[in-house]
N, C-alpha and C positions, 0 to 999 in steps of 0.2 A: 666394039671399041667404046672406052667410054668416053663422055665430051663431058664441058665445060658449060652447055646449053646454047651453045651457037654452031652447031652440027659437027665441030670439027674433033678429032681427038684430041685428049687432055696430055698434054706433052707435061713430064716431067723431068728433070736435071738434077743428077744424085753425083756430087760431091764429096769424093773421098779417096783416105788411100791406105783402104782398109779392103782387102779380098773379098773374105768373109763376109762381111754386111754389103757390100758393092751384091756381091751372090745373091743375098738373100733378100735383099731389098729388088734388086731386079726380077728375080725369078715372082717375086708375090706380086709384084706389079706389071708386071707383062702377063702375066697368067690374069690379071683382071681386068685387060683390054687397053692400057696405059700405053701412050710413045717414052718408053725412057730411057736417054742418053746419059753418059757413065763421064765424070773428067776427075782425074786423080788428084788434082792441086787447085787453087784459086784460080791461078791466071787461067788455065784449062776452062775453069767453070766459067770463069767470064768471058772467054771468047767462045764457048760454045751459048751462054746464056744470051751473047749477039745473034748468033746464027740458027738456036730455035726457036727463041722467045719463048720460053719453056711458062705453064701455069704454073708450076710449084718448083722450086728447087731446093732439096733436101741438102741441106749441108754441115759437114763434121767441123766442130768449133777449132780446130788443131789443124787443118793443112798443112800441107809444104807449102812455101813459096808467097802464099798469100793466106792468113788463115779465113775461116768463117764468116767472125765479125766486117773484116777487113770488105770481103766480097760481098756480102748483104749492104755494106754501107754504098758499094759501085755499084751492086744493079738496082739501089735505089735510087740514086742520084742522076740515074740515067732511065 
């Protein structure tokens, strides 16, 4: 597994609602020891970005429902 340097694994939060890259982004990151959870739209990202407090969250500028921007600006402000 990899970490973040504090023993724990490196959780990551991939944002989108695109199959294809959902696929391939999961599979190359889980194949390199990564936790990473999958949310199709904004509001998705943001309440799972509650409930893993993920190190990186990869996100498609374009969303449903909430796009990108929108969600980088929530889990900053939080």
């Amino acid at each position: 597994m990899k970490s973040v340097g504090r023993g724990q694994p490196t959780k990551i939060l991939i944002v989108d609602d695109e199959p294809q890259i959902i696929r391939v982004l999961r599979t190359a990151l889980s194949t390199q020891g990564y936790i990473v959870r999958i949310a199709a739209n904004g509001i998705e990202g943001s309440d799972s970005a509650r409930d893993l407090k993920p190190d990186l969250v990869i996100t498609d500028v374009s969303t449903p429902e909430m796009n990108g921007v929108e969600l980088c600006r929530e889990l900053r402000a939080n």
